[in-house]
C-alpha positions as CSV (number, residue, x, y, z in Angstrom):
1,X,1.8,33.3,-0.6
2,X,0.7,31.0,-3.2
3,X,-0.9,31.5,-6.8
4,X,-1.6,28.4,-9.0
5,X,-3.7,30.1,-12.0
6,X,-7.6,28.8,-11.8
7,X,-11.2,30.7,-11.8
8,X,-13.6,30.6,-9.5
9,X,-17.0,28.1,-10.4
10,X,-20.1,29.4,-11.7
11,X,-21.0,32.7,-10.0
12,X,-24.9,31.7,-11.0
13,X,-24.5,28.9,-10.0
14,X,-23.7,29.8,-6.4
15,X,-26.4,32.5,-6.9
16,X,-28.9,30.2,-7.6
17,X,-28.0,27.2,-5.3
18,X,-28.8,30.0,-2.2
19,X,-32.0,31.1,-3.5
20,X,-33.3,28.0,-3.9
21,X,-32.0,26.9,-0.5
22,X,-33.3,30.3,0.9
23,X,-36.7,29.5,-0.6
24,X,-36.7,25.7,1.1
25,X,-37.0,24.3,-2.7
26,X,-33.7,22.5,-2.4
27,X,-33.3,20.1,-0.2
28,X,-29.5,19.1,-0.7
29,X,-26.9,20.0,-3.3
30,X,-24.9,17.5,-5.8
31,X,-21.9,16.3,-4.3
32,X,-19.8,18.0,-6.9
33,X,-20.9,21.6,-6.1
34,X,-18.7,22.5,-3.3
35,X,-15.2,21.2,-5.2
36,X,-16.3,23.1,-8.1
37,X,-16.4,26.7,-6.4
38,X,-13.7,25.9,-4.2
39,X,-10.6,26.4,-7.2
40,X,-8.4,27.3,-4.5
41,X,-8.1,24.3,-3.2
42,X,-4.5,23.3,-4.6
43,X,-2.8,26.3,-3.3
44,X,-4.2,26.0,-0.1
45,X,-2.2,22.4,0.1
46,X,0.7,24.2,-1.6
47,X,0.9,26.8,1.3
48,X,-0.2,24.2,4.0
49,X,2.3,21.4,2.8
50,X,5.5,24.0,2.5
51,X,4.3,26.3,5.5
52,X,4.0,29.4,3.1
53,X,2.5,32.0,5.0
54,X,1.1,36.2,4.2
């Protein structure tokens, strides 16, 4: 496996982004939210690049 240190985004923010979706008062998000919660990102190239595996 992989770990390269990070935190996950804004848990309220996620909370909130599904609320107003579930509520239709959102009608799209800003391009920047789904690279901000996914931190994992760079170890998921890491493990994909080198073939590192669980």
């Amino acid at each position: 496996g992989v770990s390269i240190g990070g935190g996950i985004g804004s848990i309220s923010d996620i909370l909130d982004a599904s609320q107003l979706i579930a509520e239709n008062r959102l009608r799209r998000l800003s391009p920047f939210f789904i690279p901000k919660i996914l931190i994992n990102m760079a170890s998921g190239h890491v493990s994909m690049k080198y073939g590192f595996q669980v």
